[in-house]
PyMOL Python script that loads the backbone (N, CA, C, O; Angstrom):
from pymol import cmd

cmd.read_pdbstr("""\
ATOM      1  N   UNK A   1      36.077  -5.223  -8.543  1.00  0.00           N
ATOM      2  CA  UNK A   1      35.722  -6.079  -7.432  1.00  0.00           C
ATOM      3  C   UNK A   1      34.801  -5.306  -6.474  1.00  0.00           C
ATOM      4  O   UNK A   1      34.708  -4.131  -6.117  1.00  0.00           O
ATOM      5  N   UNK A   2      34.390  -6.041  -6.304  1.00  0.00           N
ATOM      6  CA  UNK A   2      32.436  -5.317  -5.358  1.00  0.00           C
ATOM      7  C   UNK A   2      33.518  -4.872  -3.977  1.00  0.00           C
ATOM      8  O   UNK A   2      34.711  -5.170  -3.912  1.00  0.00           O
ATOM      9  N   UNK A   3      32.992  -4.348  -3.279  1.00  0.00           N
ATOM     10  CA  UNK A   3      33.774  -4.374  -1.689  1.00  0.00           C
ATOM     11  C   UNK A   3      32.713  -4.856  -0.936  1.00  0.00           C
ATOM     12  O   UNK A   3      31.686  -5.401  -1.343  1.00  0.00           O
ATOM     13  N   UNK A   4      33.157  -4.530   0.543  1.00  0.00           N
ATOM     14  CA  UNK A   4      32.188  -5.224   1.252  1.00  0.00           C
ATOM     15  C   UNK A   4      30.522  -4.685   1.407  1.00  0.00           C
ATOM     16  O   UNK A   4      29.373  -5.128   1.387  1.00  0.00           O
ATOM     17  N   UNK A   5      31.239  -3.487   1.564  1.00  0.00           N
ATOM     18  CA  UNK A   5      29.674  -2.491   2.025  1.00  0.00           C
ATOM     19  C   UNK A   5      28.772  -2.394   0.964  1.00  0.00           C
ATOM     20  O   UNK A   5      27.552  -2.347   1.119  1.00  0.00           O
ATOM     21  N   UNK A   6      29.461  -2.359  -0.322  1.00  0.00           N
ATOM     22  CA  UNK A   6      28.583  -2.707  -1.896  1.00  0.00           C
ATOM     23  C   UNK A   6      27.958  -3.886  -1.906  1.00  0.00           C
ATOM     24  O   UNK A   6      26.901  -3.876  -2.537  1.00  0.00           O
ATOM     25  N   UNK A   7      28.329  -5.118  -1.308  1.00  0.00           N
ATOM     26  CA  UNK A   7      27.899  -6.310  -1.188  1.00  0.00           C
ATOM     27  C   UNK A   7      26.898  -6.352  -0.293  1.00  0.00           C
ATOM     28  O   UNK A   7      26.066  -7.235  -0.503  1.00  0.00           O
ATOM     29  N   UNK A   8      26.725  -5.653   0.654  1.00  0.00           N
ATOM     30  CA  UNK A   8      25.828  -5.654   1.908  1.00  0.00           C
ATOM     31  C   UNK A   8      24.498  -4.974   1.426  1.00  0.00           C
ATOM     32  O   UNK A   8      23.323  -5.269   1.645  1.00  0.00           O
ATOM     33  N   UNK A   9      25.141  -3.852   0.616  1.00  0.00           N
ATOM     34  CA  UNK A   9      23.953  -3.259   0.194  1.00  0.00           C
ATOM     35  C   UNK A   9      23.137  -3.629  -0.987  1.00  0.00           C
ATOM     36  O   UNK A   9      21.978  -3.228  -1.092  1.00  0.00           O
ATOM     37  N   UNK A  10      23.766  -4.466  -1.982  1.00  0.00           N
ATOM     38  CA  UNK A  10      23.041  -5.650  -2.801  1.00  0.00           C
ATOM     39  C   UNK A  10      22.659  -6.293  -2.163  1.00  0.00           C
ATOM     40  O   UNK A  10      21.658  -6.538  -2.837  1.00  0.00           O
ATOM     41  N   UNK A  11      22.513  -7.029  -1.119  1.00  0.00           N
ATOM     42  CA  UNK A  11      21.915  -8.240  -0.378  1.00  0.00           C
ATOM     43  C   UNK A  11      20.581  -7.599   0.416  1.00  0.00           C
ATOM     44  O   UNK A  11      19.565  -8.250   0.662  1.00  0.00           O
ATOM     45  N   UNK A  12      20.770  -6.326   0.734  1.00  0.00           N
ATOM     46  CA  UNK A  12      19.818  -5.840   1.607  1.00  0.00           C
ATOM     47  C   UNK A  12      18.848  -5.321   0.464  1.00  0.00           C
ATOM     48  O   UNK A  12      17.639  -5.380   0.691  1.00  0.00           O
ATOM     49  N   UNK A  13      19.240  -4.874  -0.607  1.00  0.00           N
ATOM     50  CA  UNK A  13      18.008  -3.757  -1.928  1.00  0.00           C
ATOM     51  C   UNK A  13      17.469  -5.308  -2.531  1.00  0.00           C
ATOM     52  O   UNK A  13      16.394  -5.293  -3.129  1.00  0.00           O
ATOM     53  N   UNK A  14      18.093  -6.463  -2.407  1.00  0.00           N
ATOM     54  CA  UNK A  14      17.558  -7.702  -2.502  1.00  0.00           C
ATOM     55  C   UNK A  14      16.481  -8.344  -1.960  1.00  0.00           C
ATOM     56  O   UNK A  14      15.845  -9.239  -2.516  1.00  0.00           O
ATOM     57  N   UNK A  15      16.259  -7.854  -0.795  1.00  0.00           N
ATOM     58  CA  UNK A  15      14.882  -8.285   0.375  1.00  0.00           C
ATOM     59  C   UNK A  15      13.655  -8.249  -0.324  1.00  0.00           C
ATOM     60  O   UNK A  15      13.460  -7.250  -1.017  1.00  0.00           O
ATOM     61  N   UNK A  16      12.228  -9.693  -0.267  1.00  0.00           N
ATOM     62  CA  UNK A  16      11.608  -8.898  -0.597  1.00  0.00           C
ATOM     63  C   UNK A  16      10.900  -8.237   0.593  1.00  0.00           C
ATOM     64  O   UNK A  16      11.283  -8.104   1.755  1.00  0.00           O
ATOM     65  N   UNK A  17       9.628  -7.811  -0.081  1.00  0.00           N
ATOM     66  CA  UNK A  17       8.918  -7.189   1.014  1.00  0.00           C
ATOM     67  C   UNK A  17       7.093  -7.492   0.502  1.00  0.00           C
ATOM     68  O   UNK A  17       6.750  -8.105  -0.509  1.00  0.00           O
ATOM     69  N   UNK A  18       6.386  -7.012   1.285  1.00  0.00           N
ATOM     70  CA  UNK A  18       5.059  -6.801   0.754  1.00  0.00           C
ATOM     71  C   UNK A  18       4.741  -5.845   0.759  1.00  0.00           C
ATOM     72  O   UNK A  18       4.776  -5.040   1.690  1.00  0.00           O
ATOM     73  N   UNK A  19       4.029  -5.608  -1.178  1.00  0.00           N
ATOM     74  CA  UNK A  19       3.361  -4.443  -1.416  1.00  0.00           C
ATOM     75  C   UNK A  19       2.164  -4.236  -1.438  1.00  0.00           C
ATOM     76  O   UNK A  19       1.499  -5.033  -2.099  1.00  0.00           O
ATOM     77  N   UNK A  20       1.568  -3.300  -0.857  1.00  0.00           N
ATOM     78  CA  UNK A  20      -0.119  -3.126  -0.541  1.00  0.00           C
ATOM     79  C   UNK A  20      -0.809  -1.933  -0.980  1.00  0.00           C
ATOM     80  O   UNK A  20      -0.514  -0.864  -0.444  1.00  0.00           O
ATOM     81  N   UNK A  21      -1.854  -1.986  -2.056  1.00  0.00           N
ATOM     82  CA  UNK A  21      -2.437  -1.075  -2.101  1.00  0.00           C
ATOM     83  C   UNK A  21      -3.774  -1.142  -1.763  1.00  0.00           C
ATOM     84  O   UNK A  21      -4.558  -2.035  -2.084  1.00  0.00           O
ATOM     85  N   UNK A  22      -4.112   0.334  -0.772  1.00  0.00           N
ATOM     86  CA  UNK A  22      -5.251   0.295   0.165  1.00  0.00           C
ATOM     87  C   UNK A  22      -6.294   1.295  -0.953  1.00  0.00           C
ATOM     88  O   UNK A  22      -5.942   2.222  -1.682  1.00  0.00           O
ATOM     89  N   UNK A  23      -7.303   0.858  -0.806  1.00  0.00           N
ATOM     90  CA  UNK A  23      -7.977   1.581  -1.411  1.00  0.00           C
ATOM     91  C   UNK A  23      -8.923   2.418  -0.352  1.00  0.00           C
ATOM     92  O   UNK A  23      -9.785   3.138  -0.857  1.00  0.00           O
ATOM     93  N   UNK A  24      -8.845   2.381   0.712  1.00  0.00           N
ATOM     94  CA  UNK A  24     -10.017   2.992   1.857  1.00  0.00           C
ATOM     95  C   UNK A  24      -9.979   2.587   2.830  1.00  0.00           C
ATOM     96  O   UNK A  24      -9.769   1.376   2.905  1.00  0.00           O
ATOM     97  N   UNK A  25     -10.125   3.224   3.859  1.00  0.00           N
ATOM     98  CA  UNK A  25     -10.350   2.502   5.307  1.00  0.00           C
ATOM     99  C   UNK A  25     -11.648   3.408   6.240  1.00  0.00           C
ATOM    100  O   UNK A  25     -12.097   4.548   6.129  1.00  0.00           O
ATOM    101  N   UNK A  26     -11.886   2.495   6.977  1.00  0.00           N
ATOM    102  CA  UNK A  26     -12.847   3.032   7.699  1.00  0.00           C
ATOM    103  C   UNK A  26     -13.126   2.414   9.457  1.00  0.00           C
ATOM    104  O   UNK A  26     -12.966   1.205   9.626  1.00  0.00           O
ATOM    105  N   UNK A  27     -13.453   3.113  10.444  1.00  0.00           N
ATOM    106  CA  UNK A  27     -13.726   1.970  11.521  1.00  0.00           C
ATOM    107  C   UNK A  27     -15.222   1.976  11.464  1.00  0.00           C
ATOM    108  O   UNK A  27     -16.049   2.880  11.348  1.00  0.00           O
ATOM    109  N   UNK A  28     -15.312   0.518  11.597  1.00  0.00           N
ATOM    110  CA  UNK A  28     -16.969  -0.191  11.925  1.00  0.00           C
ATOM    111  C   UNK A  28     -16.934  -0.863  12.934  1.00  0.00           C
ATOM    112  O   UNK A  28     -15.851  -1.266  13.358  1.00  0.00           O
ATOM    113  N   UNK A  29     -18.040  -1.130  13.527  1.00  0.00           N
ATOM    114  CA  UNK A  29     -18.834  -2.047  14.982  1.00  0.00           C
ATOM    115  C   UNK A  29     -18.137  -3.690  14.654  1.00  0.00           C
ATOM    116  O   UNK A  29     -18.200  -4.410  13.658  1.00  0.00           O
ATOM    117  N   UNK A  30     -17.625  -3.820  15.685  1.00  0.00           N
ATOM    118  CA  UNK A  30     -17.542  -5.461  15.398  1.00  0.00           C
ATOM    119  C   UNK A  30     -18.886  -5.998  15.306  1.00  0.00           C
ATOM    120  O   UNK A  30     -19.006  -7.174  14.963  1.00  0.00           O
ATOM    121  N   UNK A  31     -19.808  -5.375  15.536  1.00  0.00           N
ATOM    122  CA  UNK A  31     -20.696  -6.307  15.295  1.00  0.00           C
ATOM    123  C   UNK A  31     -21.510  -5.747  13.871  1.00  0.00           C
ATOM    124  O   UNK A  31     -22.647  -6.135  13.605  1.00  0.00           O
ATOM    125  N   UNK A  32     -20.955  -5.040  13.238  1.00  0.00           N
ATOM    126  CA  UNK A  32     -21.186  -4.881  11.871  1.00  0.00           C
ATOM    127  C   UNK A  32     -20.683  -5.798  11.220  1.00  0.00           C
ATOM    128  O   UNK A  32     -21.226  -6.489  10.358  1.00  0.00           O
ATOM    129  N   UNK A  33     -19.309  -5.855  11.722  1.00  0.00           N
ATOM    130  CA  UNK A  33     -18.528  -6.790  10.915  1.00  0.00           C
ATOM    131  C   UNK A  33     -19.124  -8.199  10.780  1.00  0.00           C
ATOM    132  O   UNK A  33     -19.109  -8.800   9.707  1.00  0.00           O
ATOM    133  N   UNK A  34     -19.843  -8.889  12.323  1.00  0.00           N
ATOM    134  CA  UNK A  34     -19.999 -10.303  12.383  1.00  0.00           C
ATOM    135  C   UNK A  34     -21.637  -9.981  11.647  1.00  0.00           C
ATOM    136  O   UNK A  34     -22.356 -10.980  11.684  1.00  0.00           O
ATOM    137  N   UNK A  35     -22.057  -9.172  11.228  1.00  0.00           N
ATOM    138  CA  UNK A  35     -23.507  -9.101  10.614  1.00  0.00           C
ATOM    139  C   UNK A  35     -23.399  -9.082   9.615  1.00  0.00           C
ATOM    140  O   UNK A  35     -24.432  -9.105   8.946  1.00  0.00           O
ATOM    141  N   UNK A  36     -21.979  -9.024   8.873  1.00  0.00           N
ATOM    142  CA  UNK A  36     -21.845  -9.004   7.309  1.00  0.00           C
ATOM    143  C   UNK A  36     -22.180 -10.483   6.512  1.00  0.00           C
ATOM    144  O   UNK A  36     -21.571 -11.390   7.080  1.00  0.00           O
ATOM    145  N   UNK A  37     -22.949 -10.947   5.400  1.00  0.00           N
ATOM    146  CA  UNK A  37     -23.701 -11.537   4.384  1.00  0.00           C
ATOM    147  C   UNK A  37     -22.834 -11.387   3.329  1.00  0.00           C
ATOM    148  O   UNK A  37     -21.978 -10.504   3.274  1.00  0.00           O
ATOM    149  N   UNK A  38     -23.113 -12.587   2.123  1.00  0.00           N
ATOM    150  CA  UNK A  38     -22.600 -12.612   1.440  1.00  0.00           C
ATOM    151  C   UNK A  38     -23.315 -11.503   0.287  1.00  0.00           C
ATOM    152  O   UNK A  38     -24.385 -11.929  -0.147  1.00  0.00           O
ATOM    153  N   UNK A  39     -22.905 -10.206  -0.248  1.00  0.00           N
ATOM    154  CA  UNK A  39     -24.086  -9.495  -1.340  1.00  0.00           C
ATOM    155  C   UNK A  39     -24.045  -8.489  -0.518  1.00  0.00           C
ATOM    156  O   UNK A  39     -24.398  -7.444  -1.066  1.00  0.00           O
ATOM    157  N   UNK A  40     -23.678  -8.354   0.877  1.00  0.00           N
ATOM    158  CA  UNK A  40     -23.319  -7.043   1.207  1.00  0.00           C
ATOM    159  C   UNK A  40     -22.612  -5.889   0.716  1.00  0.00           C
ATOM    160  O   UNK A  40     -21.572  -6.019   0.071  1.00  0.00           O
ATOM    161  N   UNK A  41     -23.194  -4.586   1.027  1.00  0.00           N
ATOM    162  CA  UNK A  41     -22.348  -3.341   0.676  1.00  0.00           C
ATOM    163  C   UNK A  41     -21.989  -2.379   1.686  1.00  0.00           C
ATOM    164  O   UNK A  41     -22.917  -1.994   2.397  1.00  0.00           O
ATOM    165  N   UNK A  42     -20.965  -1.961   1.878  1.00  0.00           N
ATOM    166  CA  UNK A  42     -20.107  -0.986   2.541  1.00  0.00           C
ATOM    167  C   UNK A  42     -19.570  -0.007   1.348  1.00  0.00           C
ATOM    168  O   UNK A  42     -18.923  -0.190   0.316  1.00  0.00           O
ATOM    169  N   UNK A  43     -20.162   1.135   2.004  1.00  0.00           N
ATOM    170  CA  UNK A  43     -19.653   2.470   1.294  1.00  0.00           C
ATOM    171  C   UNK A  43     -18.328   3.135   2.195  1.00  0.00           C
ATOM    172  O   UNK A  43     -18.048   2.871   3.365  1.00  0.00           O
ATOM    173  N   UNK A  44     -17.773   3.867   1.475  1.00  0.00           N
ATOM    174  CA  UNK A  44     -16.867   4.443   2.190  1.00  0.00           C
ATOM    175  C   UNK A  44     -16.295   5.502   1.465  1.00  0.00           C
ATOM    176  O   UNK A  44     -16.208   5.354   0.246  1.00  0.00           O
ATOM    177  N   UNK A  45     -15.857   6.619   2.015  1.00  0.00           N
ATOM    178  CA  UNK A  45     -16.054   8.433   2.135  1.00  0.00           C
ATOM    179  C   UNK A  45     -14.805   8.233   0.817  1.00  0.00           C
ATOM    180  O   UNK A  45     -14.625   9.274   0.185  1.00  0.00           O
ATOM    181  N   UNK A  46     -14.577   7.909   0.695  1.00  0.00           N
ATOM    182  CA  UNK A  46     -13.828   8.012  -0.609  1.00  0.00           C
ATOM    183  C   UNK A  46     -13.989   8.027  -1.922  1.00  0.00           C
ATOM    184  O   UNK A  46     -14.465   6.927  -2.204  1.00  0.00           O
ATOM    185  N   UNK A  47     -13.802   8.923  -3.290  1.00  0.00           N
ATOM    186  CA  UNK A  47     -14.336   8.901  -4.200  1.00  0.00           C
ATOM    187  C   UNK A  47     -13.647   7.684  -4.896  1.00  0.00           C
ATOM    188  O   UNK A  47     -12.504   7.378  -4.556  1.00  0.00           O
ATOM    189  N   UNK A  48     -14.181   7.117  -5.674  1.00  0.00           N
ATOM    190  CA  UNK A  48     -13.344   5.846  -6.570  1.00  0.00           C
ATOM    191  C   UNK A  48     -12.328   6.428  -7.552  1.00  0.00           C
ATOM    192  O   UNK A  48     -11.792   5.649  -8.339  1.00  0.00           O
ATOM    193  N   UNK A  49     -12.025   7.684  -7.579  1.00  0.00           N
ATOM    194  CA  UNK A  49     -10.631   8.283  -8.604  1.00  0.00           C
ATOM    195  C   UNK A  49      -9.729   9.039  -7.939  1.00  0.00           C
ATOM    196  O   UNK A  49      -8.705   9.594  -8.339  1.00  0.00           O
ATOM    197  N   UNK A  50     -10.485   8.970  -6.352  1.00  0.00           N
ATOM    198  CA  UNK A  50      -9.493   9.440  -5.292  1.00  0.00           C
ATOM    199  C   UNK A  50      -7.742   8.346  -5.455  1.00  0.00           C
ATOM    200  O   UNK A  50      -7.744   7.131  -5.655  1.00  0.00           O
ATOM    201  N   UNK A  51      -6.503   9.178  -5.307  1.00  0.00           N
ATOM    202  CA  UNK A  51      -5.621   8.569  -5.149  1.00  0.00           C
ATOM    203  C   UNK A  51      -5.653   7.376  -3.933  1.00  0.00           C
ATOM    204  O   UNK A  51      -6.083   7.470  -2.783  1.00  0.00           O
ATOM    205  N   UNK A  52      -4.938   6.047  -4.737  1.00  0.00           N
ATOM    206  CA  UNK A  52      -4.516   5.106  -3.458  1.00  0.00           C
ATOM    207  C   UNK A  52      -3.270   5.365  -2.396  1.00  0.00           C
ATOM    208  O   UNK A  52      -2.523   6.342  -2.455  1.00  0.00           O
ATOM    209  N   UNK A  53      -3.213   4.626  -1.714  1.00  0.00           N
ATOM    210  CA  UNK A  53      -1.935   4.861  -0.800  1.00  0.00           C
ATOM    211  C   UNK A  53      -1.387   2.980  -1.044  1.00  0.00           C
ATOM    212  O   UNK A  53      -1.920   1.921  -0.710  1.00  0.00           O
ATOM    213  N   UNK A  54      -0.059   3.323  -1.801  1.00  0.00           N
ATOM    214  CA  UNK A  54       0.972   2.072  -1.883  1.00  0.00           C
ATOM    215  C   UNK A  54       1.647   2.115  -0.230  1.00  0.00           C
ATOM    216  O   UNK A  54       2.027   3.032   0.498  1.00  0.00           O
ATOM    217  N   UNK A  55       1.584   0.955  -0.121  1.00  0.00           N
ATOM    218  CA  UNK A  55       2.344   0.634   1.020  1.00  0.00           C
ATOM    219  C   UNK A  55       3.570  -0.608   1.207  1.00  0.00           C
ATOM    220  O   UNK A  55       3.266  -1.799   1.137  1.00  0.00           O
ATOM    221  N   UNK A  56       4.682  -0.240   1.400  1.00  0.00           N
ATOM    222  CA  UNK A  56       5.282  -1.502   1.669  1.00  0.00           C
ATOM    223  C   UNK A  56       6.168  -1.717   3.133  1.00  0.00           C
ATOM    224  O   UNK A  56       6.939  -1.025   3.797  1.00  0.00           O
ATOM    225  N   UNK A  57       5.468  -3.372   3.244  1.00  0.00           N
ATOM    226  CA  UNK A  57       6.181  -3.716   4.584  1.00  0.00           C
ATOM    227  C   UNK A  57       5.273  -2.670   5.536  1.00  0.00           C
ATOM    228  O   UNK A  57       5.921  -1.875   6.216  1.00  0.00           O
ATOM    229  N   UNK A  58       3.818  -2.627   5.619  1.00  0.00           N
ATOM    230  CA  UNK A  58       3.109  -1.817   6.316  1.00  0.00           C
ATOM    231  C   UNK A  58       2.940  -0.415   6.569  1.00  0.00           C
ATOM    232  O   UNK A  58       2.506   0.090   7.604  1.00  0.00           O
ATOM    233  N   UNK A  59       3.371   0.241   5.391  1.00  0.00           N
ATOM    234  CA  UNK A  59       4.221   1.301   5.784  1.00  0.00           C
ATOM    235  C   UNK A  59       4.130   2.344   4.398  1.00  0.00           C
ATOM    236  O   UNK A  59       4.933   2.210   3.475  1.00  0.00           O
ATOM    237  N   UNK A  60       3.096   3.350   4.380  1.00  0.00           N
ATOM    238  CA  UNK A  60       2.739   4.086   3.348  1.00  0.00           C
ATOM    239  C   UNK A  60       3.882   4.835   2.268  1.00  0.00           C
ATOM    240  O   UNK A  60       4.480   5.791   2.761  1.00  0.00           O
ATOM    241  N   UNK A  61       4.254   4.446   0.736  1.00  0.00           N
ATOM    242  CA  UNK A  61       5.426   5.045   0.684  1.00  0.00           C
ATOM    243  C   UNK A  61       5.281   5.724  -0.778  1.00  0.00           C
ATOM    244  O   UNK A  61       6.250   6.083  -1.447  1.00  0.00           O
ATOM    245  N   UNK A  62       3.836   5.855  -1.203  1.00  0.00           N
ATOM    246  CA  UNK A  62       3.476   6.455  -2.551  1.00  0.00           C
ATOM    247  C   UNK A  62       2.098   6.396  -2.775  1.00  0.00           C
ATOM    248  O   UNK A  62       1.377   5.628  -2.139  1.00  0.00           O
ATOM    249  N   UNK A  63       1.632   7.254  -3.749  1.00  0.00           N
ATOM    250  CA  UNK A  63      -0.159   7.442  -4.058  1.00  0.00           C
ATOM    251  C   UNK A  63       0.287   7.123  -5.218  1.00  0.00           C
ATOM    252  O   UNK A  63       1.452   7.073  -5.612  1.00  0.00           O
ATOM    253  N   UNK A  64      -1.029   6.829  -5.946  1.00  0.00           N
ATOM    254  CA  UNK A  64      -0.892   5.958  -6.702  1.00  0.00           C
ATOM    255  C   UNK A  64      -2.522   6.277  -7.451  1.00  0.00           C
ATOM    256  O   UNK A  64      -3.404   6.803  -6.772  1.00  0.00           O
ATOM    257  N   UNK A  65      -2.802   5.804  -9.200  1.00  0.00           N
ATOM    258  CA  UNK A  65      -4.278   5.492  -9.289  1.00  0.00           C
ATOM    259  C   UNK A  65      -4.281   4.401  -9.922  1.00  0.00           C
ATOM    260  O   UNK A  65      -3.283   4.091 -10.573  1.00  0.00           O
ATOM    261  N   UNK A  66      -5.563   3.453  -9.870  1.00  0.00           N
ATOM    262  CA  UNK A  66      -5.680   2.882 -10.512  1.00  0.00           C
ATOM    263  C   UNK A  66      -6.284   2.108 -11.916  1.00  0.00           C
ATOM    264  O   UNK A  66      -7.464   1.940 -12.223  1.00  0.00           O
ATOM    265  N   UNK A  67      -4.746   1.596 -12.840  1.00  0.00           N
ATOM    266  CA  UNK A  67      -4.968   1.696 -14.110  1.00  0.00           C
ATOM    267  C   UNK A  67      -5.706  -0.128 -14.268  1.00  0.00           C
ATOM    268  O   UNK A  67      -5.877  -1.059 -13.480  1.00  0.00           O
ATOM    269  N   UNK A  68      -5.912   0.062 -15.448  1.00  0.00           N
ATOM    270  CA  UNK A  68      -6.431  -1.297 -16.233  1.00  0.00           C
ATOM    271  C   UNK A  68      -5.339  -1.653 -17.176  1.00  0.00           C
ATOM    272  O   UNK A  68      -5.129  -0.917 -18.140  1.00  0.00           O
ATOM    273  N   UNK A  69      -4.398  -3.065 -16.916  1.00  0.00           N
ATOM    274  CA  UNK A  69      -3.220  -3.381 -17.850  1.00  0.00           C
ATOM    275  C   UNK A  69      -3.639  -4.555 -18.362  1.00  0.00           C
ATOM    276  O   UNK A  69      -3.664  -5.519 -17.597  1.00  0.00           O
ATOM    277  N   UNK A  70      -4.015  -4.710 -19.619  1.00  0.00           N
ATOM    278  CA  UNK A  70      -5.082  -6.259 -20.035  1.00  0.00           C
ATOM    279  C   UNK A  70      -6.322  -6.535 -19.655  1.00  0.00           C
ATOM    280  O   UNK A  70      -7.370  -6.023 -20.050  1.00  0.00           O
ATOM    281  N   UNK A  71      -6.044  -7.903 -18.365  1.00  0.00           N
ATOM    282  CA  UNK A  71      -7.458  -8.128 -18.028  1.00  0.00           C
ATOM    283  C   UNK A  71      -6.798  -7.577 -16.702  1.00  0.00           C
ATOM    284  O   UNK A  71      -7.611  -7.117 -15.900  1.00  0.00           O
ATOM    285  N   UNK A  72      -5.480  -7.542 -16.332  1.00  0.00           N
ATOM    286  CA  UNK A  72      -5.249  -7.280 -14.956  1.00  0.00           C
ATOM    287  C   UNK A  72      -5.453  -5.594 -14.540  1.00  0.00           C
ATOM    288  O   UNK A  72      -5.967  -4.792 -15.321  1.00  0.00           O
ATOM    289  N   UNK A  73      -4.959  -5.235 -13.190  1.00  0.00           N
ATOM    290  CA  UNK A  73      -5.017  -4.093 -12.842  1.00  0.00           C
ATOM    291  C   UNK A  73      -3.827  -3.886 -12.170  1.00  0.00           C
ATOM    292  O   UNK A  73      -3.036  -4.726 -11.742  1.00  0.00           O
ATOM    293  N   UNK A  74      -3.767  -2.233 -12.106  1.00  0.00           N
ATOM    294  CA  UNK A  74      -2.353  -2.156 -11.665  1.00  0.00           C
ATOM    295  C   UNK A  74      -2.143  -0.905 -11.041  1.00  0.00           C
ATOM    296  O   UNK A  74      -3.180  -0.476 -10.536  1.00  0.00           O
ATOM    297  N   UNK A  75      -1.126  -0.148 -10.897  1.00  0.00           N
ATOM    298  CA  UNK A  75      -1.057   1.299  -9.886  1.00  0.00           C
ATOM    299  C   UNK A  75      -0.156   2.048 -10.258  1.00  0.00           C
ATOM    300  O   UNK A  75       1.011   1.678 -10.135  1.00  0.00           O
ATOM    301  N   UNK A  76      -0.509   3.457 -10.880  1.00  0.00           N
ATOM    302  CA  UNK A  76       0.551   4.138 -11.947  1.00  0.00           C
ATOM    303  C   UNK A  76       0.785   5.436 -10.441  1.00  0.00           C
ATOM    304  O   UNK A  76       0.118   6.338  -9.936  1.00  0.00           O
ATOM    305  N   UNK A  77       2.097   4.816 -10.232  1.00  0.00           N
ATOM    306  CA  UNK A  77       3.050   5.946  -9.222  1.00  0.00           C
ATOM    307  C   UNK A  77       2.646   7.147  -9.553  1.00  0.00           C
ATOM    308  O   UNK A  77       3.292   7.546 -10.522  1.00  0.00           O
ATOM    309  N   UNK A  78       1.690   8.079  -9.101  1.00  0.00           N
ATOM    310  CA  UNK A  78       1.845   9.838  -8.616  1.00  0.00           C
ATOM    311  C   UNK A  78       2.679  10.463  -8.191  1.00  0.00           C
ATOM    312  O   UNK A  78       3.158  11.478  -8.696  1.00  0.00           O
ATOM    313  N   UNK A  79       3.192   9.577  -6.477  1.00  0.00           N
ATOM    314  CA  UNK A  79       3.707  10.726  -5.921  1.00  0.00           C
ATOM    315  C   UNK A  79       4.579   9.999  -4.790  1.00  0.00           C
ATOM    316  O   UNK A  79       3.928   9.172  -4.151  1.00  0.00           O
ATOM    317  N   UNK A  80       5.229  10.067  -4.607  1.00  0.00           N
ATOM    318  CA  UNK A  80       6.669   8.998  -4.012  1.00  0.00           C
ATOM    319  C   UNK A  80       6.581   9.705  -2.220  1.00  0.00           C
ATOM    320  O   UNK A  80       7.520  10.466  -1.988  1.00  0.00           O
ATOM    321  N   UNK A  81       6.004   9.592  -1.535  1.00  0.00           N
ATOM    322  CA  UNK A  81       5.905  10.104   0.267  1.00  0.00           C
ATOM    323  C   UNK A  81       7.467   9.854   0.844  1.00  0.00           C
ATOM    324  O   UNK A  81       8.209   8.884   0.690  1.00  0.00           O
ATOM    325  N   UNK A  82       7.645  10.970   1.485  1.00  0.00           N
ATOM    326  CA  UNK A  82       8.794  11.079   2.373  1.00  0.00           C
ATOM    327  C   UNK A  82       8.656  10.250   3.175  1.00  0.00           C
ATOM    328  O   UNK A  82       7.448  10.015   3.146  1.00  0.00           O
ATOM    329  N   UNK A  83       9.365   9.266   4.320  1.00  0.00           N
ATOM    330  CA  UNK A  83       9.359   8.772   5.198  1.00  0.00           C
ATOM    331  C   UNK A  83       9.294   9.689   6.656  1.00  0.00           C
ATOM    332  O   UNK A  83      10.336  10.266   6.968  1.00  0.00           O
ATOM    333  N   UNK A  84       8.349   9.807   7.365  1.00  0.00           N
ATOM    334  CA  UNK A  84       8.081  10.809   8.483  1.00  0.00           C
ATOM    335  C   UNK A  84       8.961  10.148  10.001  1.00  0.00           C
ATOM    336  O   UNK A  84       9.269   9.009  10.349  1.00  0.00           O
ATOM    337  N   UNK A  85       9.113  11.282  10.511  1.00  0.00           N
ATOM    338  CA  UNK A  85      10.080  11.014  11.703  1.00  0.00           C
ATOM    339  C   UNK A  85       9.535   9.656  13.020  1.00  0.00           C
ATOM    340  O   UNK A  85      10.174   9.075  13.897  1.00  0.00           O
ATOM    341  N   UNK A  86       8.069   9.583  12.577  1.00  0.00           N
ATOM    342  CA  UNK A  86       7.571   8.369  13.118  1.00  0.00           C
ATOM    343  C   UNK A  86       7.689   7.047  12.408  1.00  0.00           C
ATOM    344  O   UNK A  86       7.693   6.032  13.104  1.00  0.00           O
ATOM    345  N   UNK A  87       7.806   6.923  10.832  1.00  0.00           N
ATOM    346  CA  UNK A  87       8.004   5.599  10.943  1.00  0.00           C
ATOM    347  C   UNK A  87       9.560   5.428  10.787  1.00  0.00           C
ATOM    348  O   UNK A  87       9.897   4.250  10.664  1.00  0.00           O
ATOM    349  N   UNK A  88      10.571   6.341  10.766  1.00  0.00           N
ATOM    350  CA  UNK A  88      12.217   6.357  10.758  1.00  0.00           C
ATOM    351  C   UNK A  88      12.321   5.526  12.109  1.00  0.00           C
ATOM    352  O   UNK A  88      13.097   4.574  12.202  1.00  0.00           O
ATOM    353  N   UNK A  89      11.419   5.975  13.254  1.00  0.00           N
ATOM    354  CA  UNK A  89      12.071   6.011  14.857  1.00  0.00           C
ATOM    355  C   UNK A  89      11.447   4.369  15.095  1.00  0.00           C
ATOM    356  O   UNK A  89      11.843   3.780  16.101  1.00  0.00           O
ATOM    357  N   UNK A  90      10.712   3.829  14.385  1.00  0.00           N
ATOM    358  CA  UNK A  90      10.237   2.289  14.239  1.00  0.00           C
ATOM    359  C   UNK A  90      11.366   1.299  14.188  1.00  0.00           C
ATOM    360  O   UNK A  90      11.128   0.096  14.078  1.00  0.00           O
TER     361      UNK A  90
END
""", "prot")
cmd.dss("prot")
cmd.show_as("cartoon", "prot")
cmd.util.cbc("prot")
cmd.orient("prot")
């Protein structure tokens, strides 16, 4: 028989969440942004075999690269990130 706190903690590893993988970031001019066209290009300081950063629930929690699975694509886990004393205190 489950107990209670076993039950709580199935219900909670149950949540979903959203997973995000970022491939780059950068800050630009808002008025870059409102000058953007359709056929536009933005480069950014990152190499394309540079590791991603997985994120879930906003919140960086593994690197990652990315593979080709069929026609889809996908993100083969590297390296699993500690949770830092700033996003614990969130």
């Amino acid at each position: 028989m489950a107990t209670k706190s076993s039950t709580h903690r199935e219900n909670v590893l149950n949540i979903d969440t959203t997973l995000s993988v970022t491939l780059a970031r950068q800050k630009i001019s808002l008025g870059r942004v409102l000058g953007m066209v359709p056929g536009a290009m933005l480069t950014f300081n990152k190499h394309y075999a540079d590791p991603m950063e997985l994120e879930a629930a906003g919140l960086p929690i593994a690197h990652g690269e990315i593979v080709k699975i069929g026609d889809k694509f996908g993100v083969r886990i590297l390296e699993i990130l500690q949770p830092n004393s700033e996003q614990a205190a969130d």
